[in-house]
C-alpha positions as CSV (number, residue, x, y, z in Angstrom):
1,X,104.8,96.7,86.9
2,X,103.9,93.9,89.3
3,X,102.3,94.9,92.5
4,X,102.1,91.6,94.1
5,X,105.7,89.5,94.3
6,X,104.7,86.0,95.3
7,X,107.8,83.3,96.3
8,X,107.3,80.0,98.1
9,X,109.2,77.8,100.6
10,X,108.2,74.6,102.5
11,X,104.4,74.8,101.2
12,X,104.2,78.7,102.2
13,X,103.5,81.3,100.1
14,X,103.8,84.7,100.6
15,X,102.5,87.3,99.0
16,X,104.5,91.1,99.2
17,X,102.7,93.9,98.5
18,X,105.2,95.7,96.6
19,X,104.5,99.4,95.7
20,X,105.8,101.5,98.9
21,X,105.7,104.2,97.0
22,X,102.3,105.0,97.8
23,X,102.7,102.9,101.2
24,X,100.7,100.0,99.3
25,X,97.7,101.4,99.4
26,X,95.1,99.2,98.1
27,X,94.4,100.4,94.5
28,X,92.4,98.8,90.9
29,X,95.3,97.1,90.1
30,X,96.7,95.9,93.0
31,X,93.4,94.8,94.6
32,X,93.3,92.8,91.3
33,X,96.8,90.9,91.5
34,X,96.3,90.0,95.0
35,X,93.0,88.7,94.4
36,X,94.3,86.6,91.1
37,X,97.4,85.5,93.2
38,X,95.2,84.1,96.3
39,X,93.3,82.4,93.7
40,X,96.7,80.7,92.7
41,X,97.5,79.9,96.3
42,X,94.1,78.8,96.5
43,X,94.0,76.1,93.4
44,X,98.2,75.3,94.4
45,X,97.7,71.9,96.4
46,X,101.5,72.5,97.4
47,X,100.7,76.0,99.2
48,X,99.5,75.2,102.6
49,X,99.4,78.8,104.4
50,X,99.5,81.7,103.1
51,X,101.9,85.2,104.4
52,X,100.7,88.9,103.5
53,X,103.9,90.8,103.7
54,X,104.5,94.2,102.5
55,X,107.5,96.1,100.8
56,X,108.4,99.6,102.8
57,X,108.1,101.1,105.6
58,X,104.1,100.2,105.9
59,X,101.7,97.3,105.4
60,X,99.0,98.5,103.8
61,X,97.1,102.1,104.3
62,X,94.1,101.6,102.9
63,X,92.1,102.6,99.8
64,X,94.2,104.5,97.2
65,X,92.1,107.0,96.7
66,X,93.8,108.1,93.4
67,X,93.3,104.6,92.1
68,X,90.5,103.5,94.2
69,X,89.5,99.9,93.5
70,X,85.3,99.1,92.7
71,X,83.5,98.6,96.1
72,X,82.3,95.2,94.7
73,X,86.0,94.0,93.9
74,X,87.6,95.5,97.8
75,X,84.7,93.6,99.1
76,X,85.3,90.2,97.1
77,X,89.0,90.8,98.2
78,X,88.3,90.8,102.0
79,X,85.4,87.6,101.4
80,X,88.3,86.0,99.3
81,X,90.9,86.0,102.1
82,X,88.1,85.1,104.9
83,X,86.9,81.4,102.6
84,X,90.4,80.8,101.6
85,X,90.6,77.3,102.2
86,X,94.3,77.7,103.4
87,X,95.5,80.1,107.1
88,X,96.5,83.5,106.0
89,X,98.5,85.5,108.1
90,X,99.6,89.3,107.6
């Protein structure tokens, strides 16, 4: 199942967090496909901003603490969308 549905238009990509059933909370695997998909946007000279949008009824709520992500890799997600060489908006 992919967690992260990524579409483009006019050089901006967004990125949907797609897994409301647990009101995309930030699990393993999800923290890992957003952080291989900003990479994408990142090396994608046609991508010139990047959208965070979000499937359901709520963005994000955090940590999935049933799935919880490494500390190192939730820490390289936030420094990964802070040096993005692109805007990101959410």
């Amino acid at each position: 199942m992919t967690l992260i549905a990524r579409t483009g238009e006019r050089g901006i990509a967004t990125l949907t967090l797609d897994s409301p059933a647990n009101r995309n909370a930030l699990s393993a695997a999800l923290v890992g496909e957003l952080r291989d998909a900003l990479a994408a946007c990142a090396a994608d000279d046609t991508v010139r901003a990047v959208v965070l949008a979000h499937t359901g009824s709520t963005f994000c709520a955090g940590a999935d603490l049933k799935a919880p992500p490494d500390p190192e890799a939730f820490v390289g997600l936030m420094r990964e969308i802070v040096a993005l060489p692109k805007p990101v908006v959410a």
